[in-house]
TORZATOR-535525 format. One record per residue (C-alpha): residue number from 0; z, y, x. Coordinates in steps of 0.05 Angstrom, whole numbers. Each point is the difference from the previous one (the first is absolute). Example, Ala and Ser with C-alpha at 12.3 -4.5 7.8 and 13.67 -1.06 7.14 Angstrom:
TORZATOR-535525
<pt><baba>0</baba><c3>156</c3><c2>-90</c2><c1>246</c1></pt>
<pt><baba>1</baba><c3>-13</c3><c2>69</c2><c1>27</c1></pt>
END
This chain:
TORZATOR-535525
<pt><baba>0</baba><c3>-287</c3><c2>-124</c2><c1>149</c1></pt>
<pt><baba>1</baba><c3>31</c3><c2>51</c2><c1>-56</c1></pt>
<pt><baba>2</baba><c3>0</c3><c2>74</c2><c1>19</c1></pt>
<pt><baba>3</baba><c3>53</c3><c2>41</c2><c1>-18</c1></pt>
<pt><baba>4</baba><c3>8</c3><c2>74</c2><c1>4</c1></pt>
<pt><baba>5</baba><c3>65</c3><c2>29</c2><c1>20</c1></pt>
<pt><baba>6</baba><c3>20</c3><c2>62</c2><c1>-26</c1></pt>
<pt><baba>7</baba><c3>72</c3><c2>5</c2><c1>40</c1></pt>
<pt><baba>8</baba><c3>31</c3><c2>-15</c2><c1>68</c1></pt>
<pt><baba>9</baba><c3>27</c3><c2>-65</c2><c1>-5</c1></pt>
<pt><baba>10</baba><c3>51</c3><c2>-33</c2><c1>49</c1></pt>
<pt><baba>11</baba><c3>-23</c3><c2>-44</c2><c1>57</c1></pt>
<pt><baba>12</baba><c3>31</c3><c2>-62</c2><c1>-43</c1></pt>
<pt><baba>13</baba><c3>-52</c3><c2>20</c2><c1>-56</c1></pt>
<pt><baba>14</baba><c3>-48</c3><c2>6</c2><c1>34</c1></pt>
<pt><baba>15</baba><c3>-6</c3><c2>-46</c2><c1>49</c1></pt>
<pt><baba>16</baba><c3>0</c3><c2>-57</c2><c1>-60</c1></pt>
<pt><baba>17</baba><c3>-51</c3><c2>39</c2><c1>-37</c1></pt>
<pt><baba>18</baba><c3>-48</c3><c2>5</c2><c1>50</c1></pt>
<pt><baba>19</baba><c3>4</c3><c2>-67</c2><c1>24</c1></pt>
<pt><baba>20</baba><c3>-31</c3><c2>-25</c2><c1>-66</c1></pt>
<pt><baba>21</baba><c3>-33</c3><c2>68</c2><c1>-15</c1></pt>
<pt><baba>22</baba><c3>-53</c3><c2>49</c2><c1>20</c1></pt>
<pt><baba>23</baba><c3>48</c3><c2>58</c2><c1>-5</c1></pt>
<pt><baba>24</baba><c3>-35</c3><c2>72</c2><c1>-14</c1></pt>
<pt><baba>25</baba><c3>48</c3><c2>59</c2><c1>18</c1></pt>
<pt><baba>26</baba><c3>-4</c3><c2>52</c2><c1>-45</c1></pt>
<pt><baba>27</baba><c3>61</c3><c2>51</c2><c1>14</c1></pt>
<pt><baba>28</baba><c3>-47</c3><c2>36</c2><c1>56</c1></pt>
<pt><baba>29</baba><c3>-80</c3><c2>5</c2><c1>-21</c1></pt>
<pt><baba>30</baba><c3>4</c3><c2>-28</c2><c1>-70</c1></pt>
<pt><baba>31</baba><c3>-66</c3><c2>28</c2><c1>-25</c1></pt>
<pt><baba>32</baba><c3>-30</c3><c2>-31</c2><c1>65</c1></pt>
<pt><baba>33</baba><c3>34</c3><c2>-60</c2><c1>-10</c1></pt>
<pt><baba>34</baba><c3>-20</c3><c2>-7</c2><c1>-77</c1></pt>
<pt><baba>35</baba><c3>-72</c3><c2>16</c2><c1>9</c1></pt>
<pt><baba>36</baba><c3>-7</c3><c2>-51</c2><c1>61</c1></pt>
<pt><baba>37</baba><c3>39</c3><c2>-55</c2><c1>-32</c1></pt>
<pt><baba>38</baba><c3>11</c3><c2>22</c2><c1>-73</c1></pt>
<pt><baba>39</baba><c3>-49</c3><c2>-57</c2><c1>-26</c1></pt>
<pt><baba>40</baba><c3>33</c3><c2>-59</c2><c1>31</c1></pt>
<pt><baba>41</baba><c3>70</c3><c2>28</c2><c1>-18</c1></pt>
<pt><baba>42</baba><c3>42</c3><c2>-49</c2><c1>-51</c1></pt>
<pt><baba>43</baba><c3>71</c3><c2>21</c2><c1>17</c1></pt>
<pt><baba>44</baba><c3>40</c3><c2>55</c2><c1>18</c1></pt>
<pt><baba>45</baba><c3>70</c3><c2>-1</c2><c1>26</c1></pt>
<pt><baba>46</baba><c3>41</c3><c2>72</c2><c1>-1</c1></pt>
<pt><baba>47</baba><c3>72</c3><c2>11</c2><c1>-1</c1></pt>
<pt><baba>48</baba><c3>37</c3><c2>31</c2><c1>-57</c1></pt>
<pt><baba>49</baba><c3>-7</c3><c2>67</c2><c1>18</c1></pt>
<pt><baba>50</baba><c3>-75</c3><c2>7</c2><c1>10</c1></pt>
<pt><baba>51</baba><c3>-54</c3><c2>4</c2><c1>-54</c1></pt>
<pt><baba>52</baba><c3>-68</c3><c2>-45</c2><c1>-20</c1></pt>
<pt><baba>53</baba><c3>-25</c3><c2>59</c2><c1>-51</c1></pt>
<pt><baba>54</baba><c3>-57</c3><c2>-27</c2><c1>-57</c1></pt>
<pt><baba>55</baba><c3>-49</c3><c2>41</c2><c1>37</c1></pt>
<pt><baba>56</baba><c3>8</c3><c2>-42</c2><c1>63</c1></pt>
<pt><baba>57</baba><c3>7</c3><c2>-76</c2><c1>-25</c1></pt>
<pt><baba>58</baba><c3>-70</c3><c2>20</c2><c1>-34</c1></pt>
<pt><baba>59</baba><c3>-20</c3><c2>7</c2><c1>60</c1></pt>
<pt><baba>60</baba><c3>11</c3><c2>-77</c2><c1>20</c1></pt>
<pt><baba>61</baba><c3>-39</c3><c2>-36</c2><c1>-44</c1></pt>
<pt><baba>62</baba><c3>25</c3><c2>-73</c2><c1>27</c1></pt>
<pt><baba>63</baba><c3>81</c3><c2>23</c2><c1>-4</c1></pt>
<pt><baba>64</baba><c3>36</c3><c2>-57</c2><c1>-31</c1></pt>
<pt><baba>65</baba><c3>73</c3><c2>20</c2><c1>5</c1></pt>
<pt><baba>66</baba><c3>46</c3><c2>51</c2><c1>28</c1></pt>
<pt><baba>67</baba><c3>61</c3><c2>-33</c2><c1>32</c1></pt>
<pt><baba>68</baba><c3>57</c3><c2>58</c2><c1>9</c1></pt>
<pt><baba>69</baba><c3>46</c3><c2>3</c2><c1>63</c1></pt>
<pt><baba>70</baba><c3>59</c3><c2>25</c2><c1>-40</c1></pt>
<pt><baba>71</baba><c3>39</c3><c2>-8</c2><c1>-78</c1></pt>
<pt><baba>72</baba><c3>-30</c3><c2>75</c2><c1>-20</c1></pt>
<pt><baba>73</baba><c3>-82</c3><c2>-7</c2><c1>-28</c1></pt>
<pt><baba>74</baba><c3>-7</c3><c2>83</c2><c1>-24</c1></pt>
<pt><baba>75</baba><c3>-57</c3><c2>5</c2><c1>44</c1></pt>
<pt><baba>76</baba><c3>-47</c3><c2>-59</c2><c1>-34</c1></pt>
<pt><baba>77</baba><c3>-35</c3><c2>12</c2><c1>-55</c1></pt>
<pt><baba>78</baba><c3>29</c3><c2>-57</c2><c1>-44</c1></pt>
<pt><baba>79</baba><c3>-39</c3><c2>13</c2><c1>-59</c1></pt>
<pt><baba>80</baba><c3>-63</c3><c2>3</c2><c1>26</c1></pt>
<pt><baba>81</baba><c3>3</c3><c2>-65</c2><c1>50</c1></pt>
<pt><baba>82</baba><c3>26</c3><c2>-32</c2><c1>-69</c1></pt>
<pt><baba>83</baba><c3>-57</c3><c2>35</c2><c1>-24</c1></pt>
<pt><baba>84</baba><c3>-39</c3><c2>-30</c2><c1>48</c1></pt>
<pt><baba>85</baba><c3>35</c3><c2>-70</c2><c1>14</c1></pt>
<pt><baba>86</baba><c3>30</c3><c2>19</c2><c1>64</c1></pt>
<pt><baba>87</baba><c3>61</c3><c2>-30</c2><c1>18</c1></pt>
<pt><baba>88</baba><c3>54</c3><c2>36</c2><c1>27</c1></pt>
<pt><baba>89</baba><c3>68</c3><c2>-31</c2><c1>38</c1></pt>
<pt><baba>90</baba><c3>51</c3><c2>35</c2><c1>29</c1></pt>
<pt><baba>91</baba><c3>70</c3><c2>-27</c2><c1>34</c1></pt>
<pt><baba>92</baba><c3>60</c3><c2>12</c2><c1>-48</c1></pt>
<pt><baba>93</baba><c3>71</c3><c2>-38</c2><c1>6</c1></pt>
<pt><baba>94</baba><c3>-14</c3><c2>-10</c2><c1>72</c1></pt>
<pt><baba>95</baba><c3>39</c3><c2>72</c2><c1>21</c1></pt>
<pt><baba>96</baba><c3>47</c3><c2>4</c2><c1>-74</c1></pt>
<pt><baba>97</baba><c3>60</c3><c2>-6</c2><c1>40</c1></pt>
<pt><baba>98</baba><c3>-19</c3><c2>55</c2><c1>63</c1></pt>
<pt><baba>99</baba><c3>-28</c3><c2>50</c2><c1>-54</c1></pt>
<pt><baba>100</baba><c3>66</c3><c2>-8</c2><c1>-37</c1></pt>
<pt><baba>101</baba><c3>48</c3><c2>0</c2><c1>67</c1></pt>
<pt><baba>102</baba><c3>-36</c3><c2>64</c2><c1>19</c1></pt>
<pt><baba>103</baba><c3>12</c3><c2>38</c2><c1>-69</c1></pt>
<pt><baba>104</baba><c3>71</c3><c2>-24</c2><c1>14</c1></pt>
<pt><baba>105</baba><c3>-5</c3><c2>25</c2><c1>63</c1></pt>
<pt><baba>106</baba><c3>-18</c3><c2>65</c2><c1>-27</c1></pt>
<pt><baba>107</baba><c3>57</c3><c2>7</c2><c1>-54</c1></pt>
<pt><baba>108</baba><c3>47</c3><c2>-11</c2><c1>51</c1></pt>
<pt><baba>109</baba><c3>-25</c3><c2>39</c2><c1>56</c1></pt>
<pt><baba>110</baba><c3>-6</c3><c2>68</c2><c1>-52</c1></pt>
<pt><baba>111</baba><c3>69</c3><c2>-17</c2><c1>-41</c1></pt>
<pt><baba>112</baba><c3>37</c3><c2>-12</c2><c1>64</c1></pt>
<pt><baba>113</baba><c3>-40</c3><c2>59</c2><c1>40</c1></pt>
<pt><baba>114</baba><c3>-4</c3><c2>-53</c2><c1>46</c1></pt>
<pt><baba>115</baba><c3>-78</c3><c2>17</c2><c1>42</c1></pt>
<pt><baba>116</baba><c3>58</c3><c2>78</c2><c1>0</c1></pt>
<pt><baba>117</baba><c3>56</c3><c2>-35</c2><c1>31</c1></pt>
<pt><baba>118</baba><c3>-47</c3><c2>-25</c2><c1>57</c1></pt>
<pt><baba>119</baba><c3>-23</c3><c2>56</c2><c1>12</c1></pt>
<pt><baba>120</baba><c3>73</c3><c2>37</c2><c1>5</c1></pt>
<pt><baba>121</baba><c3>20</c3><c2>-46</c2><c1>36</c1></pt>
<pt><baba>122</baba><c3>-50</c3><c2>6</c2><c1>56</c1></pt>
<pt><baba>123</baba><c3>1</c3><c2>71</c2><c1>-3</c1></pt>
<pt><baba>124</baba><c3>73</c3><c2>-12</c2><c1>29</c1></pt>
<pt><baba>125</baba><c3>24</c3><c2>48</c2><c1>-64</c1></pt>
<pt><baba>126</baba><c3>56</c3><c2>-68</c2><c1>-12</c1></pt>
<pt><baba>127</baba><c3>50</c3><c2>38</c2><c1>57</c1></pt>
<pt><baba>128</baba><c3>-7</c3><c2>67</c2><c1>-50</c1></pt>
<pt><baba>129</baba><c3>28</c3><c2>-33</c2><c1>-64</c1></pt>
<pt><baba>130</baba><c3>-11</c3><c2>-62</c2><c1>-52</c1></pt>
<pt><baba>131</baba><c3>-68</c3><c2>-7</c2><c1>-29</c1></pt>
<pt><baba>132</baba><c3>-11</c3><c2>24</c2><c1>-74</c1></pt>
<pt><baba>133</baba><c3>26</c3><c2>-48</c2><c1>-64</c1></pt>
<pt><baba>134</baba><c3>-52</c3><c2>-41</c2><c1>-26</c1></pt>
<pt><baba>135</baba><c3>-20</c3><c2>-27</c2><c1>-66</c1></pt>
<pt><baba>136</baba><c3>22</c3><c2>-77</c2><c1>-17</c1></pt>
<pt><baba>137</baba><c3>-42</c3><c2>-51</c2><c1>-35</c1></pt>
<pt><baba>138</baba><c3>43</c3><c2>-36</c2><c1>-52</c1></pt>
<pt><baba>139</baba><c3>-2</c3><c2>24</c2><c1>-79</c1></pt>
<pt><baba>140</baba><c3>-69</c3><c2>40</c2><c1>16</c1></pt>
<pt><baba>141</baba><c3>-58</c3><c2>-16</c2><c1>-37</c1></pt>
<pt><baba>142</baba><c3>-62</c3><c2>-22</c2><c1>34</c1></pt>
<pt><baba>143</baba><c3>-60</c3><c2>13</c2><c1>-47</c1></pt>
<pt><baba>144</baba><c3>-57</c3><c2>-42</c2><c1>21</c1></pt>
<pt><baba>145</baba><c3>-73</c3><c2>23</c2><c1>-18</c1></pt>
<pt><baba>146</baba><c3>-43</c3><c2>-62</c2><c1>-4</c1></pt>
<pt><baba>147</baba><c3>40</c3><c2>-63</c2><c1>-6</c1></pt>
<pt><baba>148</baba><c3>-46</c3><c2>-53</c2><c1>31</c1></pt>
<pt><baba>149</baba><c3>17</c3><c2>-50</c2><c1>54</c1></pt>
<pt><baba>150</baba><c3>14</c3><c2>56</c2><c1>56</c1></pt>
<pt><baba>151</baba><c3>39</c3><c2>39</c2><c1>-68</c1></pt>
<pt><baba>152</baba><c3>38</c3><c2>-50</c2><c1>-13</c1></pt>
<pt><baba>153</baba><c3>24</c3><c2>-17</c2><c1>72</c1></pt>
<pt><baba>154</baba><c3>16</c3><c2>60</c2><c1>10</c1></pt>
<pt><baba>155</baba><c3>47</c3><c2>0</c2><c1>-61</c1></pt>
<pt><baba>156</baba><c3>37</c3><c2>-74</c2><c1>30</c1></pt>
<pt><baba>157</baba><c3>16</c3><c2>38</c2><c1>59</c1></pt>
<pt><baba>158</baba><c3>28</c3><c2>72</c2><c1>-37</c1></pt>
<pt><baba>159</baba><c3>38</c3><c2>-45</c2><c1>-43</c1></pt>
<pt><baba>160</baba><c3>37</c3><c2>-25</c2><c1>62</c1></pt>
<pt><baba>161</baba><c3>15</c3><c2>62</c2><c1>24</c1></pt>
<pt><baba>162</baba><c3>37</c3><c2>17</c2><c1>-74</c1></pt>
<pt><baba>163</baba><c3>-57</c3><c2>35</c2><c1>-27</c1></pt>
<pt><baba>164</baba><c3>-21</c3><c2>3</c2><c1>-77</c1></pt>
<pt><baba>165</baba><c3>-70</c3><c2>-7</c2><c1>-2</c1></pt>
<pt><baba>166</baba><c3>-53</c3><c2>34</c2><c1>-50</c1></pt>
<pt><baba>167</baba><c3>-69</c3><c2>-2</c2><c1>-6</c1></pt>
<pt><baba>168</baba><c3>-57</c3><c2>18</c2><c1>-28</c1></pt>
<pt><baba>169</baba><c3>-71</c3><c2>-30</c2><c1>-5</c1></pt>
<pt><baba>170</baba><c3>-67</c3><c2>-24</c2><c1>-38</c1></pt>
<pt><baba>171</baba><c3>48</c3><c2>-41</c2><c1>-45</c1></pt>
<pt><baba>172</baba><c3>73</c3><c2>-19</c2><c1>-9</c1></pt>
<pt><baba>173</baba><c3>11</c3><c2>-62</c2><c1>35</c1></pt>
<pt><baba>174</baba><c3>44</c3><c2>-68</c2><c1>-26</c1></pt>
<pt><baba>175</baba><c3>62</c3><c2>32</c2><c1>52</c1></pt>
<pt><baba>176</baba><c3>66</c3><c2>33</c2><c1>-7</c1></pt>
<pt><baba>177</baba><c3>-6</c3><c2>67</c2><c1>27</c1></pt>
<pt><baba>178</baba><c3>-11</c3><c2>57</c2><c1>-47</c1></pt>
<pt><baba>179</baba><c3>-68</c3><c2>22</c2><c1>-11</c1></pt>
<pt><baba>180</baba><c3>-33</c3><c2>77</c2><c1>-2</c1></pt>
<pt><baba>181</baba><c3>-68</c3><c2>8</c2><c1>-33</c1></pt>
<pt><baba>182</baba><c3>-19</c3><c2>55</c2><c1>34</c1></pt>
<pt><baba>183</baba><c3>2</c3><c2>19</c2><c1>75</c1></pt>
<pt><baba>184</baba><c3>31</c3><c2>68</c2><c1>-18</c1></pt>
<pt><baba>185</baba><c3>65</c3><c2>-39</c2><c1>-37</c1></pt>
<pt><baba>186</baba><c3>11</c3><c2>-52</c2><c1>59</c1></pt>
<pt><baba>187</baba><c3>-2</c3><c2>60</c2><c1>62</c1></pt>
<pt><baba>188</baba><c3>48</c3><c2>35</c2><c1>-59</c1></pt>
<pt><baba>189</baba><c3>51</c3><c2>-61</c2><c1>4</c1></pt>
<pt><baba>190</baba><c3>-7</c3><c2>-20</c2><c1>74</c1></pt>
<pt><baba>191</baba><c3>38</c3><c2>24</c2><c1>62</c1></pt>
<pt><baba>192</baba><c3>-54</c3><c2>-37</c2><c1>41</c1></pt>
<pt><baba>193</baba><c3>-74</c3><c2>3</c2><c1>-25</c1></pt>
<pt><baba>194</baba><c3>-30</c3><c2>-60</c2><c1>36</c1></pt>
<pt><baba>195</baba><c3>-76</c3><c2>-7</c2><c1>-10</c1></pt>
<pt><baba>196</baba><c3>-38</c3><c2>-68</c2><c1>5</c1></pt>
<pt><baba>197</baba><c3>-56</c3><c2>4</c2><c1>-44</c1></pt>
<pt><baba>198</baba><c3>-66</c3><c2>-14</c2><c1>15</c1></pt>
<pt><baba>199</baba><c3>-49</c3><c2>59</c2><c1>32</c1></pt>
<pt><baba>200</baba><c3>-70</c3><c2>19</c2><c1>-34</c1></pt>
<pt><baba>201</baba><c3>-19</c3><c2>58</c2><c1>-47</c1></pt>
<pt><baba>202</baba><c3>51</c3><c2>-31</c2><c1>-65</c1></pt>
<pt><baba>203</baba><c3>56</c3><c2>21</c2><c1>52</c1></pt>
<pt><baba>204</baba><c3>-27</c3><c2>54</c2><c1>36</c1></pt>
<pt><baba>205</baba><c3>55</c3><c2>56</c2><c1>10</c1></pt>
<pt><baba>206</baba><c3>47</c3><c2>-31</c2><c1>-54</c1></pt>
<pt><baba>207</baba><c3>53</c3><c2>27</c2><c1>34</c1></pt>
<pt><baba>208</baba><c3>-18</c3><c2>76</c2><c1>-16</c1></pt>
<pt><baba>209</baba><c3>44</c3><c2>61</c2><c1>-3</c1></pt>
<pt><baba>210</baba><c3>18</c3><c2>-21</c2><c1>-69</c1></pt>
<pt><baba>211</baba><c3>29</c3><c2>-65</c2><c1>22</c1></pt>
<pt><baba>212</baba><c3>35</c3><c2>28</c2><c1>64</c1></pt>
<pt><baba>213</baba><c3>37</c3><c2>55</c2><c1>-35</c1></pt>
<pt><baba>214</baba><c3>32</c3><c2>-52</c2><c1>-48</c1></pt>
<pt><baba>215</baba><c3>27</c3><c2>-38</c2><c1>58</c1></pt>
<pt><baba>216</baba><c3>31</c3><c2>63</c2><c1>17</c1></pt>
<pt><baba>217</baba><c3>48</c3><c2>26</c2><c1>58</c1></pt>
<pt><baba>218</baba><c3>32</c3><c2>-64</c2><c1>9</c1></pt>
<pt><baba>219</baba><c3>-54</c3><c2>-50</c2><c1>3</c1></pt>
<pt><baba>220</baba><c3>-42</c3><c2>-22</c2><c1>48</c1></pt>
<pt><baba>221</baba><c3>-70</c3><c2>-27</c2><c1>1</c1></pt>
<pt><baba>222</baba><c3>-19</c3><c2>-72</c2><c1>33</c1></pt>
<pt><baba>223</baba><c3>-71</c3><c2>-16</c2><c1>11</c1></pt>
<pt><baba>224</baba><c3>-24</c3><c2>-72</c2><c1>39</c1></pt>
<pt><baba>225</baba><c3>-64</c3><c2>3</c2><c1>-55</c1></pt>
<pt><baba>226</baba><c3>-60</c3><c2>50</c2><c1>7</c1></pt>
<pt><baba>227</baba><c3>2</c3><c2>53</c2><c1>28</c1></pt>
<pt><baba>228</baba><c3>-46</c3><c2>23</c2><c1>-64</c1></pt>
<pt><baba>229</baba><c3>53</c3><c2>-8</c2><c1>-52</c1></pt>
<pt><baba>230</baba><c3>46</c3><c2>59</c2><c1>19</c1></pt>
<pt><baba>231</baba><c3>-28</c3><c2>72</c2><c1>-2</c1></pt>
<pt><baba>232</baba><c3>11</c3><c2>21</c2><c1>76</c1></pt>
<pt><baba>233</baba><c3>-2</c3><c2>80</c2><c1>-14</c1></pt>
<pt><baba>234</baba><c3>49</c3><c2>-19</c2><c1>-53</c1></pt>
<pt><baba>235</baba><c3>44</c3><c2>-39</c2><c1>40</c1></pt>
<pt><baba>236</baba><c3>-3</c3><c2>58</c2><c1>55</c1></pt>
<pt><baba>237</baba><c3>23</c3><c2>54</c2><c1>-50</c1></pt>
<pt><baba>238</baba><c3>55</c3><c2>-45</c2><c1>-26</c1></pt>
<pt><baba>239</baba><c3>27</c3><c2>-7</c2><c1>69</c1></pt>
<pt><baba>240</baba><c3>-4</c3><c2>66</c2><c1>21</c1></pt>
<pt><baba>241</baba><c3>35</c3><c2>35</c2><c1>-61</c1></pt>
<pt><baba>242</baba><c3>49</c3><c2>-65</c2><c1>-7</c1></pt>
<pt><baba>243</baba><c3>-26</c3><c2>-14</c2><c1>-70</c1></pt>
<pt><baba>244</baba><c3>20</c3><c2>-75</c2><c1>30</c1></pt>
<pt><baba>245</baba><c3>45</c3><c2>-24</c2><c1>55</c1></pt>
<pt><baba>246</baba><c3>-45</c3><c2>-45</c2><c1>45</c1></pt>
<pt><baba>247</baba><c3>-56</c3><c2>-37</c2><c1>13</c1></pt>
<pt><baba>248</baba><c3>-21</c3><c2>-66</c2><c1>37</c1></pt>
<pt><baba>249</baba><c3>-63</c3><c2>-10</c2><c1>7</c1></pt>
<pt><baba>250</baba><c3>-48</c3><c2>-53</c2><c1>33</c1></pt>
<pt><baba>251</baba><c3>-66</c3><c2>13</c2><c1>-27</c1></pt>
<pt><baba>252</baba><c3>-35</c3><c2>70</c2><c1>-9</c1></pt>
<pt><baba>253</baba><c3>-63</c3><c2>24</c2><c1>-31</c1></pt>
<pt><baba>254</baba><c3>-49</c3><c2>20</c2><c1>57</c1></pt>
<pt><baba>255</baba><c3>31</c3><c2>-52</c2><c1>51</c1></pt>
<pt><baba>256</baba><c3>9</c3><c2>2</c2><c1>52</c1></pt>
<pt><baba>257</baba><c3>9</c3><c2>70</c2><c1>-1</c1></pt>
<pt><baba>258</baba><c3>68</c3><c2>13</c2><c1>-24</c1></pt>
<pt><baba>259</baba><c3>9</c3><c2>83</c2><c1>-26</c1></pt>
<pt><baba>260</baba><c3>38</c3><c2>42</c2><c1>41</c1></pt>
<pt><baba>261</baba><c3>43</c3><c2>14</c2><c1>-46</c1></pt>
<pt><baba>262</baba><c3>18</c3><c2>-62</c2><c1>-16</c1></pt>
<pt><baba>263</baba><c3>14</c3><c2>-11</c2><c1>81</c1></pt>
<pt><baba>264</baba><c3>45</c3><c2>63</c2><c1>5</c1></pt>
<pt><baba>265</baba><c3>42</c3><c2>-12</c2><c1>-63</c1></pt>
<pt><baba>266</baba><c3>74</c3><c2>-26</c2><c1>19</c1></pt>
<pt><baba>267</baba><c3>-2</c3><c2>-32</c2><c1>-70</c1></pt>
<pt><baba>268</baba><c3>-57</c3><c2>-54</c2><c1>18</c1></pt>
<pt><baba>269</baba><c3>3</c3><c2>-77</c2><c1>33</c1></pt>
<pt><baba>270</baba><c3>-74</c3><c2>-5</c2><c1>15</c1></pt>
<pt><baba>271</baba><c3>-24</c3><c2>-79</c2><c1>21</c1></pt>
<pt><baba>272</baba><c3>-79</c3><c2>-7</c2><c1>30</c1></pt>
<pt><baba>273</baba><c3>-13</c3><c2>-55</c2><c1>-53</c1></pt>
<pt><baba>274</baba><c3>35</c3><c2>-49</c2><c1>24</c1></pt>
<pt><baba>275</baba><c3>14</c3><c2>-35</c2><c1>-64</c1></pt>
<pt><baba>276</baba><c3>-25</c3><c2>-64</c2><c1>18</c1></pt>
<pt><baba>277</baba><c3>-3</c3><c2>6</c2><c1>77</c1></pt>
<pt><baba>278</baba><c3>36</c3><c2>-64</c2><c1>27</c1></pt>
<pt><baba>279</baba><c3>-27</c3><c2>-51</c2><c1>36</c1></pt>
<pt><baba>280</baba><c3>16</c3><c2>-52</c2><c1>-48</c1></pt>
<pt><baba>281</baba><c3>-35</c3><c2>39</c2><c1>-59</c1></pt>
<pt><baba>282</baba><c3>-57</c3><c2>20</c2><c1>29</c1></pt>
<pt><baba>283</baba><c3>-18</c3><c2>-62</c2><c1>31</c1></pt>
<pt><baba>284</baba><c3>9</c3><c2>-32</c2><c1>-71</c1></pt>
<pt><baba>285</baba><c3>-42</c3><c2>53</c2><c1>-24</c1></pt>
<pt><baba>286</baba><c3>-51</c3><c2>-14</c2><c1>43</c1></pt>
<pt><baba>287</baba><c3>-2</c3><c2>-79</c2><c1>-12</c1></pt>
<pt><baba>288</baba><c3>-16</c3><c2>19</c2><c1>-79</c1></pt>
<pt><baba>289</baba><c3>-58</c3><c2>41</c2><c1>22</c1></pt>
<pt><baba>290</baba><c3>-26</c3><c2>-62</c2><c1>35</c1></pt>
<pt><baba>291</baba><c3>16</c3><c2>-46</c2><c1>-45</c1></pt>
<pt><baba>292</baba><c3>-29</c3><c2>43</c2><c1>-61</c1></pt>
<pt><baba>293</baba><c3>-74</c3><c2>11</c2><c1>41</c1></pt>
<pt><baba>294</baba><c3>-1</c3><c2>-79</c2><c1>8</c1></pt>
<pt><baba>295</baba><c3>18</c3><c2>-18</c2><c1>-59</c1></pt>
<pt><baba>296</baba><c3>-51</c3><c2>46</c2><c1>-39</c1></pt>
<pt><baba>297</baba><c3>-55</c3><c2>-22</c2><c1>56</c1></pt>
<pt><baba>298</baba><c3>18</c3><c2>-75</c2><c1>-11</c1></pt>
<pt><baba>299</baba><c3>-8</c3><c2>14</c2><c1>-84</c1></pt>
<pt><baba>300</baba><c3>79</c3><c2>-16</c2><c1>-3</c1></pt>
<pt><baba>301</baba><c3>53</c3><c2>37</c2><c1>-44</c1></pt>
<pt><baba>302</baba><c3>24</c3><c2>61</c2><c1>32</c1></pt>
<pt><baba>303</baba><c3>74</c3><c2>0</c2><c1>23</c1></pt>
<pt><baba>304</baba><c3>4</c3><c2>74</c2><c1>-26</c1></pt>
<pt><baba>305</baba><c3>-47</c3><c2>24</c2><c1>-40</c1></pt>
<pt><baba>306</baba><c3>0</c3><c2>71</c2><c1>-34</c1></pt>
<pt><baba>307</baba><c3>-63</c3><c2>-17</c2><c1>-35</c1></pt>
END
């Protein structure tokens, strides 16, 4: 029987299929205890997208094989060393496309239509005092999408039926209609909405700087369903608070799950818990790849989704 170490909480309907073909190691508690008992027998690791398998550790498992993430995001593997090494590495992407996207929707409409506000003046009984403030439509704005991958580019089929223009900007121009910025700085300068689903990791890290957020400027507002990583949080707070830009929705954050006060207090913010991909449905599929990608290595077959 194969051990894996696992370096996240994983759902019951991971788990239980994992462990019913696996000796399963848990790591999130005593992982130096856990490595130096079982470290030598160890030739898989399974970890969600969110949690890290640093260099320093995998040398500590001199039998690991493969690294099968729970999630689309990889930032916290070491992909050029377990290339390096000849590690594989899956992770579960197209599964949750369409709930990432629906969320960053979500999160358009809930900060141009002040809608998470509304709710809340509404059950504050302020309704019998007078009409709730205008809000901002969507049609003719421009939605600038930062990283125009499969989650990108979802994201853009569902602006564009709400009567956005969309923008973006990325690694490359891409063989698509929408105009094209070569720098981050020019795309926040052009957008109302500054949506961001790149990839995490240290090419991204705090892309979205002071820089970036001041030419989005009083009317734009910030969308992140990415990393957490990618947008300068002290930034973002300063923005806010001295209304360099109008709004932000947000569903990942740096240090989660702790969320800055700040960011809590400010009337300016939709804030999600990561829920991106949190359906039933998605994470179900999600789950079946991380299954499917273990036996499939184990049994010397093609991986359904390898990274490398």
């Amino acid at each position: 029987m194969e051990s894996l170490l696992l370096l996240a909480p994983l759902p019951e309907f991971l788990l239980s299929p994992l462990k019913a073909v696996y000796a399963c190691h848990d790591g999130t508690a005593r992982l130096d205890d856990v490595v130096a008992e079982h470290g030598a027998e160890v030739r898989g690791i399974v970890m969600a997208g969110g949690s890290a398998a640093p260099a320093p550790l995998l040398e500590r498992l001199p039998a690991l094989e493969i690294l099968a993430v729970f999630g689309v995001g990889y930032d916290g593997v070491p992909v050029d060393y377990c290339r390096a090494r000849g590690l594989r590495v899956t992770n579960t992407p197209e599964v949750l496309t369409d709930d990432v996207a629906d969320i960053a929707t979500a999160l358009v409409l809930m900060t141009a239509r002040r809608l998470a506000e509304a709710e809340r003046f509404i059950r504050a009984g302020e309704w019998s005092g007078g009409a709730f403030p205008l809000a901002r439509a969507l049609r003719g704005k421009v939605a600038g999408i930062f990283g125009l991958g499969r989650i990108g580019a979802a994201i853009a089929r569902r602006l564009e039926a709400h009567g956005m223009r969309i923008a973006y900007h990325g690694r490359r121009r891409q063989a698509v209609e929408h105009d094209y910025f070569p720098t981050l700085r020019e795309l926040a300068a052009a957008a109302d909405f500054l949506v961001v689903s790149c990839p995490g990791g240290a090419e991204t890290r705090h892309a979205v700087d002071a820089e970036v957020l001041a030419a989005l400027g009083p009317e734009g507002t910030l969308i992140n369903i990415a990393r957490g990583s990618v947008v300068d949080e002290a930034a973002l707070v300063s923005a806010l608070e001295a209304g360099t830009i109008r709004a932000a929705g947000l569903d990942v954050f740096e240090n989660e799950p702790h969320v800055p006060e700040a960011l809590l207090a400010s009337p300016r913010t939709v804030l999600l818990p990561h829920v991106g991909s949190g359906t039933h449905e998605t994470r179900m599929a999600m789950a079946a790849l991380v299954v499917e990608n273990l036996a499939a290595h184990f049994a010397g077959r093609p991986l359904p989704t390898p990274v490398c």
